[in-house]
C-alpha positions in Angstrom: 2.1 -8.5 -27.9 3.2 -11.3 -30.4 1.5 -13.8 -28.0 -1.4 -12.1 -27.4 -2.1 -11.9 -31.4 -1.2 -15.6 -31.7 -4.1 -16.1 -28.5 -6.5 -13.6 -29.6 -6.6 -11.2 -32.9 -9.4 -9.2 -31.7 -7.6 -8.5 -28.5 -4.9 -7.4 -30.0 -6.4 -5.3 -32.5 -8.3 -3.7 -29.4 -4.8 -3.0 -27.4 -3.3 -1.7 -30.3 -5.9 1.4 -30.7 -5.2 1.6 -26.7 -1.9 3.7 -25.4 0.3 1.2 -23.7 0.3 3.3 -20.5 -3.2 2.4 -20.2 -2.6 -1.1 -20.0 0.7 -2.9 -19.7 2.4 -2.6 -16.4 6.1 -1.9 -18.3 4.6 2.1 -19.2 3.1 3.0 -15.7 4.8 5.9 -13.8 4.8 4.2 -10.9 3.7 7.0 -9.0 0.8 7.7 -7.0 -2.5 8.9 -8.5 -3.7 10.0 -5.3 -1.8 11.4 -2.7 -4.9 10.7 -0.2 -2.4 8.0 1.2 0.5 9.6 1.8 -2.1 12.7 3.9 -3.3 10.3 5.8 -0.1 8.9 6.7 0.8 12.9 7.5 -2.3 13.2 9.4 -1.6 10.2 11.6 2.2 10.6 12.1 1.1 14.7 13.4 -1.6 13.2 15.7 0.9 10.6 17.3 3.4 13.4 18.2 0.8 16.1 19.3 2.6 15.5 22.7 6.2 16.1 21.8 5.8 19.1 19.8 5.8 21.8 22.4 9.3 20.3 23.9 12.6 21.9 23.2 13.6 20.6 19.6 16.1 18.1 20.9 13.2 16.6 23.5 10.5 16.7 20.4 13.2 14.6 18.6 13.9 12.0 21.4 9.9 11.8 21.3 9.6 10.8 18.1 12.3 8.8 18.3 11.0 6.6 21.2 7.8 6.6 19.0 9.0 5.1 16.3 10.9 2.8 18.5 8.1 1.3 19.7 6.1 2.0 16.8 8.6 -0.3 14.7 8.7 -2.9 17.6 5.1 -3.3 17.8 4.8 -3.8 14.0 7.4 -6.4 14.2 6.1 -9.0 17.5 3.0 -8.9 15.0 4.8 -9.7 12.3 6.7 -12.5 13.8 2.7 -14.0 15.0 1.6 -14.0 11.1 2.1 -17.1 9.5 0.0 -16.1 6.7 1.1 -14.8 3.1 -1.2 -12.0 3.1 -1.3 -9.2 5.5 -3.8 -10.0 8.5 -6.3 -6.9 7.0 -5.8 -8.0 3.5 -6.2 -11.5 4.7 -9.7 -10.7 5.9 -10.9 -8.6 3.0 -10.1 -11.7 0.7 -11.5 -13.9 2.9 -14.8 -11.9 3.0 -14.3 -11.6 -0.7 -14.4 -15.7 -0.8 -17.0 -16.1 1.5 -19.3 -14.0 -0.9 -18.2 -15.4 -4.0 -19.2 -18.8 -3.1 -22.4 -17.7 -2.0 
């Protein structure tokens, strides 16, 4: 905060009046406002192993497992193409984002 004062004393005065949760990274939870995410995630897993879920519980198991398997092994041959920093669908939103901007 000291530096902020010594850069700008309105600022300051303005972040003062404003809980710190609001504002500086050190007092957020860290936990999800929104647990739309972690549905969706649900939603998706459920859908990929509709298949394996009227097997015997140990075949349902070796289903997902093989799922996963895959799932994991397909994730990493596309990592291994990337030689970006960014991941490729964040790459293409901030490329979009560019292309507007200089517009």
């Amino acid at each position: 905060m000291d530096e902020v004062k010594s850069f700008n004393q309105d600022a300051h005065l303005w972040l003062t009046k404003i809980h710190p949760k609001h504002w500086s990274r050190s007092h957020f939870s860290g936990r999800p406002v929104s647990d739309v995410l972690l549905s969706n995630m649900c939603e998706v897993f459920n859908g990929k192993i509709l298949e394996g879920r009227d097997k015997p519980i140990i075949s349902a198991l070796e289903y997902i497992r093989e799922y996963l398997m895959r799932r994991i092994v397909t994730v990493l041959k596309a990592i291994e193409k990337w030689d970006k920093l960014l991941t490729p669908t964040t790459h293409d939103q901030f490329e979009a984002i560019q292309k507007e901007a200089t517009k």
